[in-house]
C-alpha positions as CSV (number, residue, x, y, z in Angstrom):
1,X,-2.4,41.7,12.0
2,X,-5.4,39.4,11.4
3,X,-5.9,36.8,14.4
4,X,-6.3,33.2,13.4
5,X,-6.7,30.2,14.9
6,X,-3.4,28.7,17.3
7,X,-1.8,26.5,15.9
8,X,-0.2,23.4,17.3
9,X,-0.6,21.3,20.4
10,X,-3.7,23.0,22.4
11,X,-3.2,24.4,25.5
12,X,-6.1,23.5,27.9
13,X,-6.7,25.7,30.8
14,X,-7.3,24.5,34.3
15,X,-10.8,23.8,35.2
16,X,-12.0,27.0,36.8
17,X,-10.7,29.1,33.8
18,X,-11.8,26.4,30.8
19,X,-15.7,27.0,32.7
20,X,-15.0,30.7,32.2
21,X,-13.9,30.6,28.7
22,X,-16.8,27.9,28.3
23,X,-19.5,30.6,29.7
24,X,-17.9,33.1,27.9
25,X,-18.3,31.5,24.0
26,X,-19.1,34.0,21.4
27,X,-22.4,32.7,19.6
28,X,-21.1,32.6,16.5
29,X,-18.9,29.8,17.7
30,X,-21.8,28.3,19.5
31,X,-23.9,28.3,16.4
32,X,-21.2,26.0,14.4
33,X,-22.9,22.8,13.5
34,X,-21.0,19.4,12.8
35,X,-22.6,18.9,9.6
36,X,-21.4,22.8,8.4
37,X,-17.9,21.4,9.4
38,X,-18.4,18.2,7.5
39,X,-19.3,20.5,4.3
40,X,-16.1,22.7,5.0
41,X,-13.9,19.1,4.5
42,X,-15.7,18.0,1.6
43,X,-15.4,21.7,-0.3
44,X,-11.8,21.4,0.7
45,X,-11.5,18.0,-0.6
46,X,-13.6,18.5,-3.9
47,X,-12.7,21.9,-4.6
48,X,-16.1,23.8,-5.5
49,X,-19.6,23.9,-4.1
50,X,-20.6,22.0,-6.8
51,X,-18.7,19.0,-6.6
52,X,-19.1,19.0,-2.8
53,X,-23.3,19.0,-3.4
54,X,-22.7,16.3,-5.6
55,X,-20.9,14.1,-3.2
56,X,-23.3,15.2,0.1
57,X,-26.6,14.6,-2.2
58,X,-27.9,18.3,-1.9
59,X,-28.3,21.3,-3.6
60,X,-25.5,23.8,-4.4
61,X,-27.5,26.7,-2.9
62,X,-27.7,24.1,0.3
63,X,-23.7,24.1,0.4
64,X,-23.3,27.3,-0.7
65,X,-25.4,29.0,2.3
66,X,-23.2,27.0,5.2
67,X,-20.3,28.4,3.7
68,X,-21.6,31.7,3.6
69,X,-22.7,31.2,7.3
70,X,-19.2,30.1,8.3
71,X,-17.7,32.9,6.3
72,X,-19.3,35.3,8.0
73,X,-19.0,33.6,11.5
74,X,-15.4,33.5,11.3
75,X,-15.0,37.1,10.0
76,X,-16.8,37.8,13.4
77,X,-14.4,35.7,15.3
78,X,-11.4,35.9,14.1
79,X,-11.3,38.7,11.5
80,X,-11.2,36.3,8.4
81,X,-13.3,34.8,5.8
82,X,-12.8,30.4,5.9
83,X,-13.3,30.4,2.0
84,X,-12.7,32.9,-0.9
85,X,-14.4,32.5,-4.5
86,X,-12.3,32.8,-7.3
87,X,-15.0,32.8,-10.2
88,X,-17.1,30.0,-11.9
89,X,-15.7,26.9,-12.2
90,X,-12.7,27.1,-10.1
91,X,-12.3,26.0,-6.6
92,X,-12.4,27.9,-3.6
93,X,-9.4,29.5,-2.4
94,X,-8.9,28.4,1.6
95,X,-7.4,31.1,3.9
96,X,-5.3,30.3,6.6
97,X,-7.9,30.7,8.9
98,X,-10.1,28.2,7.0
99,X,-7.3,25.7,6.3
100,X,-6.9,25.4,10.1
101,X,-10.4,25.1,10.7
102,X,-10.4,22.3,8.3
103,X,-7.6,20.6,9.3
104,X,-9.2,20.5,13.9
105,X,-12.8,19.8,12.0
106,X,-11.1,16.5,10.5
107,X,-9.5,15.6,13.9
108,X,-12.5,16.0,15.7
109,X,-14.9,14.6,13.7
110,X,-11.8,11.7,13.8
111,X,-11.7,11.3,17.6
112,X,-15.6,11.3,18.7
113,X,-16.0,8.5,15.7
114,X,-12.6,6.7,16.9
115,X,-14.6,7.1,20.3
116,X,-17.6,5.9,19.4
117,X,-16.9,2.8,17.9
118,X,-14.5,2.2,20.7
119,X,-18.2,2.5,22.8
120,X,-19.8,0.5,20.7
121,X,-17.3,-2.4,20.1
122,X,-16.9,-2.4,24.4
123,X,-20.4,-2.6,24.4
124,X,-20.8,-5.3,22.0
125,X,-23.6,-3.6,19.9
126,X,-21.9,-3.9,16.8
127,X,-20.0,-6.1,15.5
128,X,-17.9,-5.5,12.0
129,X,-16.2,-8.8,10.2
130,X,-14.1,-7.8,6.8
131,X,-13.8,-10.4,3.9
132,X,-12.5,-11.3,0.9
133,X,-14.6,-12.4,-1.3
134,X,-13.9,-16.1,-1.1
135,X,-14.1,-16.8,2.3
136,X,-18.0,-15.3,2.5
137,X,-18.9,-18.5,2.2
138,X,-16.8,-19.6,5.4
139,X,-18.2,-16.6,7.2
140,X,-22.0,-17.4,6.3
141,X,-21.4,-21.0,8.1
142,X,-20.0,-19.2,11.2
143,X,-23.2,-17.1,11.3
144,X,-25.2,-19.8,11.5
145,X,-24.3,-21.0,14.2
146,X,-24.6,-17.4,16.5
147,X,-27.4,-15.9,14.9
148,X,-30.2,-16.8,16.9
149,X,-27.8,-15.8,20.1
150,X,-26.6,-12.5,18.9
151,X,-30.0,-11.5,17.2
152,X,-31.2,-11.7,20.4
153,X,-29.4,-9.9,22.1
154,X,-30.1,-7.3,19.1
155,X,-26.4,-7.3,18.0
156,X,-25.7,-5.9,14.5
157,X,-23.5,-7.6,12.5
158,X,-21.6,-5.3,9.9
159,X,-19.8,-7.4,7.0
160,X,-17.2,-5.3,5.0
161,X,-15.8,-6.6,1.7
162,X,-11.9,-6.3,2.4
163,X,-9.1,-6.5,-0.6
164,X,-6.0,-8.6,1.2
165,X,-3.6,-5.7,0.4
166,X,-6.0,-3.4,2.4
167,X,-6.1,-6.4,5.4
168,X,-4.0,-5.1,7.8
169,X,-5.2,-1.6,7.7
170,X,-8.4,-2.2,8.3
171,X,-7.4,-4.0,11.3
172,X,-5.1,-1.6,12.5
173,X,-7.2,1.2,12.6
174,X,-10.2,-0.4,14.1
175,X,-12.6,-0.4,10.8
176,X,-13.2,-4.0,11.6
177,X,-13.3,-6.4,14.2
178,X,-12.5,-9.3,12.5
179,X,-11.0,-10.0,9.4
180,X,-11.3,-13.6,7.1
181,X,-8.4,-14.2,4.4
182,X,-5.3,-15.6,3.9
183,X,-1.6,-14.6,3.7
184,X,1.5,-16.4,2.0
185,X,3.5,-17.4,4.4
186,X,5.8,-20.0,5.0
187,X,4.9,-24.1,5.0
188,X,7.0,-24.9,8.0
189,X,6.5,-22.1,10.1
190,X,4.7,-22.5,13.4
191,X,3.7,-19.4,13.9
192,X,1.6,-17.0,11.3
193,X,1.3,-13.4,12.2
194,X,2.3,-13.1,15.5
195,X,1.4,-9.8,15.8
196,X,-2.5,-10.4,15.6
197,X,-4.2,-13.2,17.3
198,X,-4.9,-15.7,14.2
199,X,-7.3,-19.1,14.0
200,X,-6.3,-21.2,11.2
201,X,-9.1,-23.1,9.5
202,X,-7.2,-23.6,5.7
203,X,-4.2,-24.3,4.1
204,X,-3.0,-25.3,0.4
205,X,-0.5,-24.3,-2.5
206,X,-0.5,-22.3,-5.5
207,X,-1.6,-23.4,-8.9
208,X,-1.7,-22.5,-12.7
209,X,-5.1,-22.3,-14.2
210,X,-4.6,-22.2,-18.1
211,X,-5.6,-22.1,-21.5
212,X,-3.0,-22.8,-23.1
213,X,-3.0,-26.1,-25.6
214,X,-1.4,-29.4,-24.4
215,X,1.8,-28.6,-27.4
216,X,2.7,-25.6,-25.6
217,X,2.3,-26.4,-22.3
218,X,2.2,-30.5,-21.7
219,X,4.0,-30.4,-18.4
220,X,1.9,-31.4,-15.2
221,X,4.3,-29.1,-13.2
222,X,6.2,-26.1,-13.7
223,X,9.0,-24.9,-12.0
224,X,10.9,-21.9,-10.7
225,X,12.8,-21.5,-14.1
226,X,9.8,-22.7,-16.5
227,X,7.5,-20.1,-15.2
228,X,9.4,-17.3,-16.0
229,X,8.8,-18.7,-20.1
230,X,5.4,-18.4,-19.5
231,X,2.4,-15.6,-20.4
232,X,0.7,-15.1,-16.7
233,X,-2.3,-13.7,-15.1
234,X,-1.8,-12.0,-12.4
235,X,-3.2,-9.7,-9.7
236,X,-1.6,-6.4,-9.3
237,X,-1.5,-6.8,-5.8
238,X,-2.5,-9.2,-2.7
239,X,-1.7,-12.3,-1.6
240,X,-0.9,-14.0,-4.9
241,X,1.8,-11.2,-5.4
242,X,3.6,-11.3,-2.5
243,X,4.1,-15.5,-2.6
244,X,5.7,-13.6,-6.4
245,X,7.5,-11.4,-4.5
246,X,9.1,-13.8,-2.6
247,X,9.7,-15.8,-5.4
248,X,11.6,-13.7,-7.6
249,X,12.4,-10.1,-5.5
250,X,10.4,-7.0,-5.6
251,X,11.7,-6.8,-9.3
252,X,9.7,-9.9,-10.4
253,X,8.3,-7.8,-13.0
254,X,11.4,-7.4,-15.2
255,X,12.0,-11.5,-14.5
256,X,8.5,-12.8,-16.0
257,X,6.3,-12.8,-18.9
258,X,3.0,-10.9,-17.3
259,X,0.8,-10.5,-20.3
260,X,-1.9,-9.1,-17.6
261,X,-2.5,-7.9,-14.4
262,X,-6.0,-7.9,-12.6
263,X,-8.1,-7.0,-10.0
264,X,-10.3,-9.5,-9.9
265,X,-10.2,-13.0,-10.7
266,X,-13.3,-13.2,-12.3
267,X,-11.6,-10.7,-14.6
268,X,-8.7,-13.1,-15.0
269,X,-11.3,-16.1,-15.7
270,X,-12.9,-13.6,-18.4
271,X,-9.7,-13.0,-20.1
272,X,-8.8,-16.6,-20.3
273,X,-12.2,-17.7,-21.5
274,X,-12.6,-15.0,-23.9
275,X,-9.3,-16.6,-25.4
276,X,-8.2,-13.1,-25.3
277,X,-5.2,-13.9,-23.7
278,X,-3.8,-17.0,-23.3
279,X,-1.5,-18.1,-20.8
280,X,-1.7,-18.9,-17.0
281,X,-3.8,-17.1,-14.3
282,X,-2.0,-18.1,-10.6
283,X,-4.7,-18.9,-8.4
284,X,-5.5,-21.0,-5.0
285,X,-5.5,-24.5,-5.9
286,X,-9.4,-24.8,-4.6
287,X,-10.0,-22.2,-7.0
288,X,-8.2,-23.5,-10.0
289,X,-10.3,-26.9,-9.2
290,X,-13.1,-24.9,-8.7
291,X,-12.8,-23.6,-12.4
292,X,-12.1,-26.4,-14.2
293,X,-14.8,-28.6,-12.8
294,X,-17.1,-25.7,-13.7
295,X,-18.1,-24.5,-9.8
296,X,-17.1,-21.1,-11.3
297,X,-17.2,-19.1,-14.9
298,X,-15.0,-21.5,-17.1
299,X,-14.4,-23.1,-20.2
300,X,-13.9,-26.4,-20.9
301,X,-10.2,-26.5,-22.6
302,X,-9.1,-25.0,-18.7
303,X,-6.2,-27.0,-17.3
304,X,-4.7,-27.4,-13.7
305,X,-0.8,-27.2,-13.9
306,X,0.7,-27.7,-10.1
307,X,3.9,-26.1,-8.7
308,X,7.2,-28.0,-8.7
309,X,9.1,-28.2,-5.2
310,X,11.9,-26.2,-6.1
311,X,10.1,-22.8,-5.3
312,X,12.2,-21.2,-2.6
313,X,10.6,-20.7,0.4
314,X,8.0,-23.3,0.4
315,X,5.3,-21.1,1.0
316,X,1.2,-22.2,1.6
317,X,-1.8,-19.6,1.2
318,X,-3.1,-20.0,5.1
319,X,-6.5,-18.8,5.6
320,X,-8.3,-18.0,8.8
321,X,-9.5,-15.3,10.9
322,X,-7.3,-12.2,12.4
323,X,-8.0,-10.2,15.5
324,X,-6.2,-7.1,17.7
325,X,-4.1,-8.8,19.9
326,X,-5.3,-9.8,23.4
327,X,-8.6,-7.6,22.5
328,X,-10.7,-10.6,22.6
329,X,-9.2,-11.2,26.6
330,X,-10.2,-7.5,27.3
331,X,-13.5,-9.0,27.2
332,X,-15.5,-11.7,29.0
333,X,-16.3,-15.1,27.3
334,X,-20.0,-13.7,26.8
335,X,-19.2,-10.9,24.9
336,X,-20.1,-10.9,21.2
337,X,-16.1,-11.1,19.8
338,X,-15.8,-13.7,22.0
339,X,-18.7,-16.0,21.0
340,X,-18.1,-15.1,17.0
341,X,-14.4,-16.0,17.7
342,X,-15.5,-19.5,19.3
343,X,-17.9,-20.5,16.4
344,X,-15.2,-19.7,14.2
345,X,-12.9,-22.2,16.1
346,X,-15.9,-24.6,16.1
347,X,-16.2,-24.5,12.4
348,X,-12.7,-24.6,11.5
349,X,-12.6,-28.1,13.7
350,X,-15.9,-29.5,12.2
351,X,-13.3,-30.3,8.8
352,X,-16.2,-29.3,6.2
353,X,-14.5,-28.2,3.2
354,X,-13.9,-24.4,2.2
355,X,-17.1,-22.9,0.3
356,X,-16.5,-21.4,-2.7
C-alpha cells in the first residue's frame, strides 16, 4: 500500500515527542518552500503549467521545475508523485497524495495570512476601508481630517472598492476594516444592522430616472401597481434589488417589465442616453438629481419621477459606515480604527451634503 498524507483533524504530539519528530524532518520536507506550495494551488486551480505561469507572471519552465521538485520530494516521502501529466494541452491529473497536499497548503497559507492581518490590524499598521463607489467622496472628506495624524504615525491606509452584495462578506471575513455604503432598510426602524456597529451619516428614498416622453409617462409619481407597466433599469444585484425584493417577493422578476439589468450605473445612464432603451433606471434620489442637473453623464430629455407612499414597507437607502462588533472597544481611543471611526462621526455631524 502506498502511504499518503493523514487525513482529517491532526493529531499533535506532546511537546517532548513534536521536538523529536521536529529534529527528526526528512530534508525533502525541509526543503518545501511556500511559494512551491502557492504554485501547487494555482496548477490545481488552472489546470496546466501553462495557465498557472500565466496567472504567477513567469515562465512555464519556472512552474514546471517546482513541480518536478515536489514530484520528486513527495515520491521520497511518501511513495507518490503530487501531479501526473496527461499529454499536451490537458491538465494535470492530482493524486491523492497531491490533492491532500493541496488542500493543508490552502489552510495554511489561510491561517498565517488570517494571522497576520489579525497582527497587523491589533497593531494598527494598516488600516483597510471598503467602498462603493459613491460614497468615495464621503470617505476622501474623512481622510482629511486624519491624515496628517495617521501619516505620522506611518499608518497605511488600504481603500478597497466593495460591490454592496459583496458588503457583508468582506466584513465578515476580516478583508476590511471598515466598510462605507448603504442598505434598504426600513424608514421607522431605530435600529439598522444590529449585528455590526453602524454610524449613520445619510438617508433618502428611491427614484426613477427616465427617458421616457412626457405622453407616456406624465405622472410625477408612480406607484406600486404603475411600476409594474413600466420598462426598468435595473441592477442585477445590490441594494436597489433588495428594496425590489421587498417590494414584490423574490419572484419580482415574473411581476415587472425589466427591459435591462446592469452592473453599473454608469452602464444604466449609457443605455438611457444612448436612447437604446428607454424606460426607467431606479436609482438614489441624490443620484437621479445628480443626473438630470448634469453632475453626472446625462442627457437633457432625463426626468425625475418620485415614488408614491403606498410602497409596502416604507423603506429608505441609509448610508454610513459598518464595523465588527465591539472590535473598535477591543481597542484604546488612540488606536487607528478608533480615530478613523471618530472623524467619521465628526463628518457625518458637520451636515455637508453627500459628494457625488
Amino acid at each position: 500500500m502506498v502511504p499518503s498524507l493523514p487525513s482529517g483533524p491532526l493529531r499533535v504530539p506532546g511537546p517532548e515527542g513534536f521536538r523529536v519528530d521536529l529534529l527528526a524532518c526528512s530534508p525533502n520536507l525541509l526543503d518545501l518552500t511556500w511559494d512551491q506550495l502557492r504554485t501547487l494551488i494555482v496548477v490545481r486551480e488552472t489546470g496546466t503549467a501553462l495557465a498557472a505561469a500565466k496567472v504567477l507572471g513567469r515562465e512555464q519552465s519556472s512552474v514546471q521545475k517546482q513541480l518536478d521538485i515536489l514530484n520528486r520530494n513527495f515520491q521520497a516521502l511518501t511513495g507518490e508523485l503530487l501531479v501526473v501529466k496527461q499529454g499536451r494541452g490537458k491538465d494535470f491529473l492530482f493524486t491523492p497524495t497531491g490533492l491532500e497536499v493541496v488542500e493543508r497548503a490552502r489552510a495554511t497559507f489561510a491561517a498565517w495570512l488570517h494571522g497576520i492581518a489579525d497582527s497587523r490590524r491589533r497593531l494598527g499598521s494598516t488600516l483597510t476601508v471598503g467602498t462603493t463607489e459613491f460614497t468615495l467622496g464621503f470617505l476622501g472628506r474623512v481622510w482629511e481630517r486624519v491624515a496628517p495624524q495617521l501619516l505620522e504615525r506611518e499608518i497605511e491606509l488600504k481603500v478597497v472598492h466593495v460591490r454592496t452584495r459583496d458588503f457583508w462578506k468582506r466584513l465578515d471575513s476580516n478583508q476590511v476594516d471598515l466598510l462605507c455604503g448603504g442598505l434598504a432598510a426600513d424608514a421607522a426602524a431605530e435600529r439598522v444592522a444590529p449585528e455590526y456597529d453602524f454610524l449613520e451619516w445619510h438617508r433618502e428614498g428611491l427614484a426613477l430616472l427616465t427617458n421616457l416622453p412626457v405622453r407616456e409617462l406624465a405622472a410625477r409619481t408612480v406607484s406600486v401597481d404603475r411600476l409594474r407597466t413600466l420598462p426598468l433599469v435595473i441592477p442585477s444585484r445590490g441594494v436597489i434589488t433588495d428594496f425590489i425584493e421587498r417590494w414584490y417577493g423574490p419572484d419580482f422578476r415574473s411581476q415587472l417589465q425589466i427591459t435591462a439589468e446592469i452592473d453599473d450605473i454608469y452602464y444604466g445612464l449609457a443605455l438611457l442616453r444612448s436612447r437604446m432603451t428607454y424606460g426607467c433606471m431606479l436609482c438614489a434620489r441624490s443620484i437621479g438629481e445628480a443626473a438630470v442637473a448634469g453632475r453626472l453623464p446625462t442627457s437633457e430629455d432625463f426626468r425625475l419621477i418620485d415614488f408614491a407612499d403606498d410602497f409596502d414597507p416604507m423603506l429608505q437607502l441609509i448610508s454610513g459606515v459598518f464595523a465588527r462588533k465591539g472590535e473598535r472597544e477591543a481597542y484604546d481611543t488612540s488606536h487607528p480604527l478608533n480615530i478613523l471611526w471618530d472623524a467619521f462621526r465628526d463628518e457625518a455631524a458637520s451636515g455637508r451634503p453627500l459628494p457625488l
